[in-house]
LUMDREN-957611 format. One line per field, with one value per residue: residue number from 1; x, y, z of N, C-alpha, C in turn. Coordinates in steps of 0.02 Angstrom, whole numbers, plus 50000, padded with zeros to 5 digits. Example, Ala and Ser with C-alpha at 12.3 -4.5 7.8 and 13.67 -1.06 7.14 Angstrom:
2
n: c(1|2)
n.X: c(50660|50642)
n.Y: c(49716|49888)
n.Z: c(50390|50354)
ca.X: c(50615|50684)
ca.Y: c(49775|49947)
ca.Z: c(50390|50357)
c.X: c(50660|50645)
c.Y: c(49835|50002)
c.Z: c(50390|50394)
END
This chain:
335
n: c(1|2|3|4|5|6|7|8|9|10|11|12|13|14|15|16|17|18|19|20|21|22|23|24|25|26|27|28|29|30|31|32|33|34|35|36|37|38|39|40|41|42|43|44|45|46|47|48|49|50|51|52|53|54|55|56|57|58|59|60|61|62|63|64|65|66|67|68|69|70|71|72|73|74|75|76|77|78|79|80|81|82|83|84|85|86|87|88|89|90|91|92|93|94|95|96|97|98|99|100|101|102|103|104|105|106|107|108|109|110|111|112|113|114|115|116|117|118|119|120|121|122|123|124|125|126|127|128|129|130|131|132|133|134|135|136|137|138|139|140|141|142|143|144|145|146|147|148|149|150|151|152|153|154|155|156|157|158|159|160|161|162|163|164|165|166|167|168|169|170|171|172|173|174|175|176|177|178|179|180|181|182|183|184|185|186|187|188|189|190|191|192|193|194|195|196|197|198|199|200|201|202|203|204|205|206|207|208|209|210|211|212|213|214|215|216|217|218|219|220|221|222|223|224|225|226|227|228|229|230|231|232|233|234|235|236|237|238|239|240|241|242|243|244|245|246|247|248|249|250|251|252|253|254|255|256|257|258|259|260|261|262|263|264|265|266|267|268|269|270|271|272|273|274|275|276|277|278|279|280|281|282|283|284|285|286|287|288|289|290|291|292|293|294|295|296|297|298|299|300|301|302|303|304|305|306|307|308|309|310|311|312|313|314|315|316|317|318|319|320|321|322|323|324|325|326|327|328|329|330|331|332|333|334|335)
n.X: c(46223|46058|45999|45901|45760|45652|45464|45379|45280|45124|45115|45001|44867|44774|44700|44736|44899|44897|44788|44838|44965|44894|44856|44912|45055|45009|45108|45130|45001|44975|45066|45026|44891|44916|45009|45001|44849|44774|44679|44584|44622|44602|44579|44718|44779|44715|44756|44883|44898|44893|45016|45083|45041|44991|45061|45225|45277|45232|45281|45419|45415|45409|45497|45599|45725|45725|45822|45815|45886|45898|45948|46058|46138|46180|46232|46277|46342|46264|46151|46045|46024|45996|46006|45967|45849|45790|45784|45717|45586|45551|45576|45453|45358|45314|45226|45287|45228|45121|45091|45173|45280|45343|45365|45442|45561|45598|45652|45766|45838|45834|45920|46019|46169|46333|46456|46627|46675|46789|46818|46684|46627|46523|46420|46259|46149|46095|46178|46259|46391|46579|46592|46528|46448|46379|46326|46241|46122|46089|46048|45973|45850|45833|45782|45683|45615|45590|45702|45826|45971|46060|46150|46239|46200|46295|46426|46429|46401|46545|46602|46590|46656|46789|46701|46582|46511|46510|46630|46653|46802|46868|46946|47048|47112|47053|46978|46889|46709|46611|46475|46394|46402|46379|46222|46164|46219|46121|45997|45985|46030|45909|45795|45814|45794|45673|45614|45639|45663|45701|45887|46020|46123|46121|46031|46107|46231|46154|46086|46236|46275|46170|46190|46303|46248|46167|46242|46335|46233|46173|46214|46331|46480|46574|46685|46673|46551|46521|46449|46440|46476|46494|46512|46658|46685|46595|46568|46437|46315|46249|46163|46035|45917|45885|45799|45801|45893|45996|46172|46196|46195|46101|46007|45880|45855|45937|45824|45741|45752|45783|45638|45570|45633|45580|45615|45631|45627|45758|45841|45942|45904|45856|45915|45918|45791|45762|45804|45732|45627|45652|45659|45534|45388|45308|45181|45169|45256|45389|45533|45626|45804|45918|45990|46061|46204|46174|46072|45907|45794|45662|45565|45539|45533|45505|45584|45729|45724|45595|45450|45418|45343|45378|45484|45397|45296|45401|45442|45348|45290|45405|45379|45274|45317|45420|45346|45248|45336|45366|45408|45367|45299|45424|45380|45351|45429|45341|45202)
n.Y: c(47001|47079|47222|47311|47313|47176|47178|47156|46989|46919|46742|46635|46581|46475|46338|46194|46176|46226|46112|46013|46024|46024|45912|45794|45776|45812|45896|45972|46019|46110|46203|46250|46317|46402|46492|46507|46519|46585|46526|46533|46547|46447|46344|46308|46281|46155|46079|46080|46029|45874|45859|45784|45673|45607|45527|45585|45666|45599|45477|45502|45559|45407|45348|45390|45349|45282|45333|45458|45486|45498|45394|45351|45442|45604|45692|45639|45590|45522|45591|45550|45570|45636|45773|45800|45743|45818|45952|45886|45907|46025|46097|46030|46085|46047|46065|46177|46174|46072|45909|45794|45844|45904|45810|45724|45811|45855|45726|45744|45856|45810|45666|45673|45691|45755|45656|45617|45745|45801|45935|45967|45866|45755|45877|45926|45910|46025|46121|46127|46115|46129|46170|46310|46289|46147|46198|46296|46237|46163|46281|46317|46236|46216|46349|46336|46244|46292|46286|46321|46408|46508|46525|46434|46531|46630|46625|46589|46719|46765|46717|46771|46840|46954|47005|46994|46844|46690|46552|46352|46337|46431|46411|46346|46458|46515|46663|46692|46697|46583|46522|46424|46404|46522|46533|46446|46472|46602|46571|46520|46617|46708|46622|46619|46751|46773|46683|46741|46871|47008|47080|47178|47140|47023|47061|47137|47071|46967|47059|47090|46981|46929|47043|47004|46911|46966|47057|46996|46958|46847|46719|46753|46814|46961|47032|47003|47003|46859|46716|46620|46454|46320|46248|46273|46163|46028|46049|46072|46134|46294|46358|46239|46155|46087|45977|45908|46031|46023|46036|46115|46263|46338|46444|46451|46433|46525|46638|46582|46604|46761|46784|46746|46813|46927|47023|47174|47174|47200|47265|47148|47048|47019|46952|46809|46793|46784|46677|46579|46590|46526|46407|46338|46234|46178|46164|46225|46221|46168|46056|45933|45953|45907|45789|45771|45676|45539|45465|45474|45449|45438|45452|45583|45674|45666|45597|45647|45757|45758|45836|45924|45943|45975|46097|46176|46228|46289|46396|46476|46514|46619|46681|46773|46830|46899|46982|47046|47167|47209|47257|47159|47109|47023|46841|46675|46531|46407|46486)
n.Z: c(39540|39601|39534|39546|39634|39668|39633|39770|39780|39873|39902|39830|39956|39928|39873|39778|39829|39941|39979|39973|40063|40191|40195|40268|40392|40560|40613|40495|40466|40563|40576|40440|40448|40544|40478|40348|40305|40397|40498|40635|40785|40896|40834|40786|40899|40921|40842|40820|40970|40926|40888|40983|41003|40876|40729|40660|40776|40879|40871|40863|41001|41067|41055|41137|41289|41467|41507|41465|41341|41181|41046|41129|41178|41210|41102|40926|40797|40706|40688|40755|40875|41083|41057|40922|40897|40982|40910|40786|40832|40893|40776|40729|40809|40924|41054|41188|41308|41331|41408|41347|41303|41416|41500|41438|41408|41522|41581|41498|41548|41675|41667|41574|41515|41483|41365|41338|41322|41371|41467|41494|41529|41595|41609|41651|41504|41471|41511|41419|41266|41221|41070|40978|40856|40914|41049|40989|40929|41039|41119|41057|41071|41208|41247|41152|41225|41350|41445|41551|41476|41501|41543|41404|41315|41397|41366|41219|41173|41219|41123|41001|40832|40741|40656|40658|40655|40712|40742|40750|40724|40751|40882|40856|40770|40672|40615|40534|40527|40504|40398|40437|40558|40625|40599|40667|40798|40786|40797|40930|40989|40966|40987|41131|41171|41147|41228|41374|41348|41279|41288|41328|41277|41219|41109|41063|41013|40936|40825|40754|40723|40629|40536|40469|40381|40324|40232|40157|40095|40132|40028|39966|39916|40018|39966|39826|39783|39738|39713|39834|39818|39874|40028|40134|40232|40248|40133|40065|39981|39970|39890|39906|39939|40095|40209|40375|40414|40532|40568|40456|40345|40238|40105|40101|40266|40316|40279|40337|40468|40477|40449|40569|40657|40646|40542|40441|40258|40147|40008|40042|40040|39910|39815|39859|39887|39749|39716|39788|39722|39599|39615|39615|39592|39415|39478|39579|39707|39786|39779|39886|39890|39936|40058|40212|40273|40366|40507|40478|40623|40606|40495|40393|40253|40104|39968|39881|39760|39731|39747|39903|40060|40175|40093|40013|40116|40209|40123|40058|40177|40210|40095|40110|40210|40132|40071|40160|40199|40303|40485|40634|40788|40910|40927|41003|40929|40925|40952)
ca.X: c(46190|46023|46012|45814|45716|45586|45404|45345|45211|45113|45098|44916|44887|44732|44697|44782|44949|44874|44766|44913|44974|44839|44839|44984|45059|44975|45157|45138|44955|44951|45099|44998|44836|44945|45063|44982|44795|44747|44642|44547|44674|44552|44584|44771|44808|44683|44793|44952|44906|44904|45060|45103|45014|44999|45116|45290|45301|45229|45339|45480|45445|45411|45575|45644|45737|45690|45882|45800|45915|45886|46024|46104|46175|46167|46246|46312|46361|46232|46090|45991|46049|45954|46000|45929|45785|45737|45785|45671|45530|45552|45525|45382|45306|45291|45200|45319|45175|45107|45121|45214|45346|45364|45394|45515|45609|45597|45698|45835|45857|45859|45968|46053|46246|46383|46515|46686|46713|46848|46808|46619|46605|46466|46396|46172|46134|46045|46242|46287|46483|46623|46589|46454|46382|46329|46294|46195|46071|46066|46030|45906|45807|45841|45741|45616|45589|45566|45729|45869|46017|46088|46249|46274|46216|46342|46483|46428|46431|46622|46650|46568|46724|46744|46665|46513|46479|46559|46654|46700|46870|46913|46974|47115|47137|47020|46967|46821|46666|46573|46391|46364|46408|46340|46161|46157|46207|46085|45928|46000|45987|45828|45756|45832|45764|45584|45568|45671|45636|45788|45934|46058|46174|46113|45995|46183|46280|46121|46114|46291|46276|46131|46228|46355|46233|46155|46306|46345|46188|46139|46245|46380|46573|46557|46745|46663|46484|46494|46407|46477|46434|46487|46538|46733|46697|46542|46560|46348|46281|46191|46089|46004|45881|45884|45755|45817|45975|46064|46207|46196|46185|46062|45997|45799|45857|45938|45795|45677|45797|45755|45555|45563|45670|45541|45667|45606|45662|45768|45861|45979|45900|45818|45960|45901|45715|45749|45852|45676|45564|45649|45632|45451|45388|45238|45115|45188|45269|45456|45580|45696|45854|45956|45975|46117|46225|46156|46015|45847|45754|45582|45541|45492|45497|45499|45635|45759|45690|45521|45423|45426|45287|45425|45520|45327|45270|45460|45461|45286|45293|45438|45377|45208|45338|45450|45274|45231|45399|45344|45415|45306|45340|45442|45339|45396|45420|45259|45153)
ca.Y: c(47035|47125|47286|47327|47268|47152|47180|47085|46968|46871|46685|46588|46548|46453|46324|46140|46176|46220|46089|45962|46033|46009|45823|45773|45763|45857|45953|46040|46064|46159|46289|46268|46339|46454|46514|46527|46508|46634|46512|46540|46512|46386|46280|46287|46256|46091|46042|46073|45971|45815|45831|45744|45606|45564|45544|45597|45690|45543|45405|45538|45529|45374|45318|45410|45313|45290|45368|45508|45501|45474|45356|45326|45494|45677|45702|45582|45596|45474|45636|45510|45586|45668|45828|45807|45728|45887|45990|45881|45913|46091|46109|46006|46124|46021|46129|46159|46155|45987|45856|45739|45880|45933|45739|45717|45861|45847|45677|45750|45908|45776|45637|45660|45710|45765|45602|45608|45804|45850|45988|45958|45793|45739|45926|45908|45943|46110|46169|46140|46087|46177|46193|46353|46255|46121|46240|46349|46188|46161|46342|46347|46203|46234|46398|46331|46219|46332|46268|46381|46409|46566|46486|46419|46612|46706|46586|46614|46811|46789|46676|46806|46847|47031|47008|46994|46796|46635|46487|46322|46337|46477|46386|46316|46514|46557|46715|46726|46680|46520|46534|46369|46400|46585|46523|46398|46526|46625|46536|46494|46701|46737|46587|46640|46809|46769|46651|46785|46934|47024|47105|47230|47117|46972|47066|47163|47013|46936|47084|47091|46909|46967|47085|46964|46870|47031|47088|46942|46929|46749|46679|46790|46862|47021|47039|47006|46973|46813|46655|46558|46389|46259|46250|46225|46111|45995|46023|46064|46182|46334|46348|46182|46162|46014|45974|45917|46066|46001|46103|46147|46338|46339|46495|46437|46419|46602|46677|46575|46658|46826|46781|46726|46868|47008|47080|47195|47139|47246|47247|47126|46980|47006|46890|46757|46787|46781|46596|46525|46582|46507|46345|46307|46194|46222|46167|46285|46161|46153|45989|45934|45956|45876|45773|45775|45607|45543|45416|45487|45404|45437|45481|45661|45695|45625|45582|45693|45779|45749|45903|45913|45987|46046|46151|46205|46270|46362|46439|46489|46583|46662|46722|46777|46881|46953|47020|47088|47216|47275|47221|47122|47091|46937|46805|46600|46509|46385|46523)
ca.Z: c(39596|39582|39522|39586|39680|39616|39653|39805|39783|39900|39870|39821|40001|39932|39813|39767|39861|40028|39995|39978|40120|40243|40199|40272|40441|40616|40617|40455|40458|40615|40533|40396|40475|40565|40439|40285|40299|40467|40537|40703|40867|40927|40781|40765|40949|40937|40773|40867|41026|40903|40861|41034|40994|40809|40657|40663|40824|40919|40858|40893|41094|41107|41033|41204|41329|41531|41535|41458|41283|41101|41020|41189|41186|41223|41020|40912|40726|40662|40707|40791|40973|41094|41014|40864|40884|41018|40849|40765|40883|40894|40703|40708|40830|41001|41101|41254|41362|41340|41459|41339|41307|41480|41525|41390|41412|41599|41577|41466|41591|41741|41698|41506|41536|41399|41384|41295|41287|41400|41538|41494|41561|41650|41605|41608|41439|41446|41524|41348|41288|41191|40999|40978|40822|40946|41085|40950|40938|41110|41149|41029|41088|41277|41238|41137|41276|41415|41492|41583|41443|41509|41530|41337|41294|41401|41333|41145|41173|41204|41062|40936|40818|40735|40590|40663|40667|40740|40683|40762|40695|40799|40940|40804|40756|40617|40622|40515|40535|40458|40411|40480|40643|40653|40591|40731|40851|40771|40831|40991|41034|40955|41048|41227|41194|41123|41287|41422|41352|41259|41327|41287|41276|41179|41060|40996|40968|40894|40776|40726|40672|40577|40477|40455|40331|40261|40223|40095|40044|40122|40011|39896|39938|40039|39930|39757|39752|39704|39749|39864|39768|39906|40108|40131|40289|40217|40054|40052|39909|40001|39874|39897|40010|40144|40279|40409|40412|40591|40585|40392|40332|40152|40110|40135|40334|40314|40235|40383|40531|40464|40445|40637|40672|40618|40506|40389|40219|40113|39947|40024|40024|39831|39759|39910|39871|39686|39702|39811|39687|39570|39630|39619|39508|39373|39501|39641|39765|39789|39794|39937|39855|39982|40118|40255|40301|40451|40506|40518|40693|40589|40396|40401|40197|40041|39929|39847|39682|39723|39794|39980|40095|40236|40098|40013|40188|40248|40051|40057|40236|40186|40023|40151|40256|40123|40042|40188|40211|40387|40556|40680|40854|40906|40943|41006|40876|40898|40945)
c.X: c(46133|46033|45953|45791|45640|45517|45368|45285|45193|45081|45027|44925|44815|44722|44744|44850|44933|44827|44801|44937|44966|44823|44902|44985|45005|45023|45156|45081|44943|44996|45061|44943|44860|44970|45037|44900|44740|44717|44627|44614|44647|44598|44649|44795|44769|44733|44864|44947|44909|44955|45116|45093|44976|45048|45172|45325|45280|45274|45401|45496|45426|45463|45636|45651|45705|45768|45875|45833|45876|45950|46062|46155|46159|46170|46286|46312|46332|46139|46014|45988|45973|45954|45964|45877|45742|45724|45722|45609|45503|45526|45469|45338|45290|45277|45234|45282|45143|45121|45184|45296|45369|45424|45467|45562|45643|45668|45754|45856|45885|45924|46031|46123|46292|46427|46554|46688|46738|46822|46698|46600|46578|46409|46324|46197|46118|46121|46285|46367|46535|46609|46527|46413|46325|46280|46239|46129|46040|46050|45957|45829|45794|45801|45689|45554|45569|45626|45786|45959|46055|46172|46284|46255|46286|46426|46492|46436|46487|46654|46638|46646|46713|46723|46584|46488|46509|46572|46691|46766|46910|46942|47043|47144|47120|46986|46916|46780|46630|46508|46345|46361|46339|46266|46137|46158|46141|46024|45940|45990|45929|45788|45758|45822|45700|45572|45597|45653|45714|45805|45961|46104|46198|46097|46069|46185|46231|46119|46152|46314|46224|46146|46257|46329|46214|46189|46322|46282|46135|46182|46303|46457|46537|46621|46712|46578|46472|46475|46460|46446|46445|46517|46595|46716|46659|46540|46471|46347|46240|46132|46029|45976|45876|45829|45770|45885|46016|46113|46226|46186|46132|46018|45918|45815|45867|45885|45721|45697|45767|45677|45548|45579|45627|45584|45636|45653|45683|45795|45927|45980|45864|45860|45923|45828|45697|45765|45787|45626|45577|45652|45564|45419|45332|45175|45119|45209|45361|45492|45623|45742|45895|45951|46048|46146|46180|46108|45955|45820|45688|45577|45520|45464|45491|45572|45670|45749|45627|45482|45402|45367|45345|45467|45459|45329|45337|45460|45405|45281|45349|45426|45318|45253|45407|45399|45233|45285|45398|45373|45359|45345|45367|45378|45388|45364|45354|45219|45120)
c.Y: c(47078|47191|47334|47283|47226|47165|47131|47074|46896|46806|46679|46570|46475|46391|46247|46138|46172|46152|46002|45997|46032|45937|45785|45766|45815|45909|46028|46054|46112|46217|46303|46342|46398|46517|46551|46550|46557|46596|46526|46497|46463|46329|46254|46248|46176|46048|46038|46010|45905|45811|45798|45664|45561|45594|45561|45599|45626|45477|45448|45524|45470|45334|45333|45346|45306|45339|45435|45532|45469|45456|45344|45378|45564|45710|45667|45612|45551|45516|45610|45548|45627|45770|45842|45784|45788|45941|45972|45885|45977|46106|46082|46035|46085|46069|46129|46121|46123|45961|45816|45787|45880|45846|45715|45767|45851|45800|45682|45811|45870|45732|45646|45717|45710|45711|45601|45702|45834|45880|45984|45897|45780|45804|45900|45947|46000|46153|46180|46124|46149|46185|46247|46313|46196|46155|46281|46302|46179|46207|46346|46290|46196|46279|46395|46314|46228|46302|46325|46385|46475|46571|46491|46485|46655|46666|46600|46667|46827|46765|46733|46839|46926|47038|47008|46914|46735|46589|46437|46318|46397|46458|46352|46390|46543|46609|46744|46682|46616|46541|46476|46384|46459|46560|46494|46431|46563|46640|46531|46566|46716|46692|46600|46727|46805|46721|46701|46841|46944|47072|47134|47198|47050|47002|47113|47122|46977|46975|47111|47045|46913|46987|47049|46924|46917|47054|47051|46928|46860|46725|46692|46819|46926|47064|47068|47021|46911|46760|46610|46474|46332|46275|46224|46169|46059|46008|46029|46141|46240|46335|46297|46177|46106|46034|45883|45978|46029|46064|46158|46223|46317|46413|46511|46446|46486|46648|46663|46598|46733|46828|46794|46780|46949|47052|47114|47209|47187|47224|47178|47056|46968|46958|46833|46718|46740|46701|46560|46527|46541|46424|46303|46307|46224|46193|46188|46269|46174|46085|45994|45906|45910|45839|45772|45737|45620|45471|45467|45430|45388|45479|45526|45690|45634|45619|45635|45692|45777|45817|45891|45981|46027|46106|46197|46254|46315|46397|46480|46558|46615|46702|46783|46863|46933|46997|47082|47159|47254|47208|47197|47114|47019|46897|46733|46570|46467|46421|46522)
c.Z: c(39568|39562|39533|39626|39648|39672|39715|39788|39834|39888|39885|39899|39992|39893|39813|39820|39929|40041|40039|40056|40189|40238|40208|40378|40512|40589|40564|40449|40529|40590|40490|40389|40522|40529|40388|40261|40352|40485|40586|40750|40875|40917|40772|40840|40950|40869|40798|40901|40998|40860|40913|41040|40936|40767|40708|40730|40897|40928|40889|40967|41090|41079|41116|41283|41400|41554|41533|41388|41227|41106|41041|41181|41175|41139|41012|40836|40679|40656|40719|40889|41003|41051|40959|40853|40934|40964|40815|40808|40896|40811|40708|40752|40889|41045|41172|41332|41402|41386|41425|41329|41378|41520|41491|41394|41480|41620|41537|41517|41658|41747|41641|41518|41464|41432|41341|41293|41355|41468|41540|41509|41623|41671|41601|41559|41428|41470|41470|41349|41278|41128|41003|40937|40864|41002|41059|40959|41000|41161|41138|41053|41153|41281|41229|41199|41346|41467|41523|41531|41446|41497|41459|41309|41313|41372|41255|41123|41167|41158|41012|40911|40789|40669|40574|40697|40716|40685|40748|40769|40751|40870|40898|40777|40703|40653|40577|40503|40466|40469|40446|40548|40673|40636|40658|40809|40836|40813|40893|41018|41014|41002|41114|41229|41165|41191|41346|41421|41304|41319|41291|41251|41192|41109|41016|40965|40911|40816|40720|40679|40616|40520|40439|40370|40312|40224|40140|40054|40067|40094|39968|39952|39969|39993|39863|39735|39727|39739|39759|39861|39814|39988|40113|40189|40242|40175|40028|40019|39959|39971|39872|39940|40043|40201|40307|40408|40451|40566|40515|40372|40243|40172|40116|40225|40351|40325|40296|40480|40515|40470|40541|40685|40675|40611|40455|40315|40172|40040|39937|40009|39972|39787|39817|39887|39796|39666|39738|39765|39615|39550|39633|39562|39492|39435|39583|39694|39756|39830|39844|39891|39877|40034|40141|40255|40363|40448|40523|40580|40639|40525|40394|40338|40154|40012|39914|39783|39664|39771|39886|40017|40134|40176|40062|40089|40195|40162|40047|40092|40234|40124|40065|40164|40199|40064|40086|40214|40271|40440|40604|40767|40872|40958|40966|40968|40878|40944|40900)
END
């Protein structure tokens, strides 16, 4: 565990890396030009709007059914579903706004129904099911998306356990919190209070879960200090960074909850900071470590061990925001 605090410094935002960066999909050059680079509003919202209709985010909708699903289902375990491809869509910055969002969304709000879970059957999608980790997803993209998720909020408020976070498991009688789950919740309140407004209610529980990971660190015993080296459910490395997450916890996703969050960054996430910086290679880029099981719908990175623009760009603007040590006001996320 640290024992100071190391010096913040703010990354090159200039130079070879950004340049790499900007030659790549619409999705990541409009964060890019957002994120890292200040560009002119103008410019980023005209770099956005093409991410409706080239590369990634285009193939994404038009993979969408007339039923209104991805993968012939609301969620499926092959993270082709409609769930996860709205996840993926939301990272890549689909501007809610859009026509092609509005249409596509429109058609999972109208006809896309939960099938096989119990008392949630035949639930629309945006009413969300029973697990919070899925509900956390489907909060958080219900939000993004400007849809009405009040419901899968005031349900997740009563799941919160007292330790601060949630856990699947607690409907079987665990009693302390998983970081998987609580991350997932996570997003799902910051999103339904960056599009609502906050509340008394939400913005607690949101900050209790908060703690929950400050507390540890991101990634260490709150018992010992020590690094918690793998996930008892999934068996996935925190420290390793994956893009796509889905319902994964890694301590890059942590570290980009807090950025989003306008948390102002203290001594507890200097072991967190200290494990991203030390990932980046000699020519200032960082590797996707990992990838999930699953099927991707659409190729978003590169290989595993080869440097990756999506974890470049989220390592980057996190290094941006724990340089800058000051709070900001919340903003939605593709603002």
């Amino acid at each position: 565990m640290s024992t100071s605090r190391p010096e913040p410094q703010a990354p090159e935002l200039n130079g070879p890396v950004t340049r790499w960066l900007l030659d790549s999909d619409p999705s990541i050059r409009w964060q890019v030009l957002r994120d890292l680079t200040g560009a002119p509003a103008d410019e980023v919202a005209a770099e956005r709007a093409r991410v409706a209709t080239e590369g990634t985010g285009a193939r994404l909708l038009s993979l969408q059914g007339t039923d209104g699903q991805w993968g012939g289902a609301a969620w499926n375990r092959g993270w082709d579903s409609t769930m996860h491809v709205l996840m993926l869509l939301r990272d890549l910055g689909l501007d809610p706004a859009g026509d092609q969002a509005c249409r596509a969304v429109g058609l999972v709000r109208d006809r896309v129904t939960w099938r096989g879970w119990d008392a949630q059957e035949g639930n629309p999608f945006f009413a969300g099911e029973v697990e919070p980790c899925i509900n956390g997803q489907v909060g958080a993209v219900g939000a993004y998306f400007g849809q009405d998720v009040r419901g899968i909020v005031d349900r997740l408020l009563t799941e919160q356990l007292g330790d601060g976070g949630w856990n699947c498991e607690a409907v079987n009688g665990s009693t302390r919190s998983s970081f998987n789950t609580t991350i997932c919740v996570l997003e799902a309140l910051l999103a339904h209070e960056v599009s609502t407004g906050a509340s008394p209610d939400v913005t607690d529980a949101r900050l209790r879960g908060q703690e929950y990971l400050l507390e540890r660190r991101l990634f260490r015993r709150r018992s010992t200090g020590e690094v918690i080296e793998r996930d008892r459910k999934g068996g996935a490395a925190w420290t390793s960074f994956a893009f796509p997450t889905w319902w994964h916890y890694d301590v890059l996703r942590g570290l980009e909850y807090l950025r989003r969050a306008r948390v102002v960054p203290d001594e507890r996430v200097d072991d967190a900071i200290a494990l991203l910086r030390s990932k980046r290679d000699d020519d200032g880029r960082w590797p996707l470590e990992t990838r999930h099981p699953g099927l991707m719908p659409v190729e978003i990175d590169g290989a595993v061990g080869r440097p990756s623009r999506w974890a470049t760009l989220r390592a980057l603007r996190v290094l941006r925001w724990y340089a800058s040590g000051v709070a900001q006001p919340l903003r939605p996320q593709g603002a």
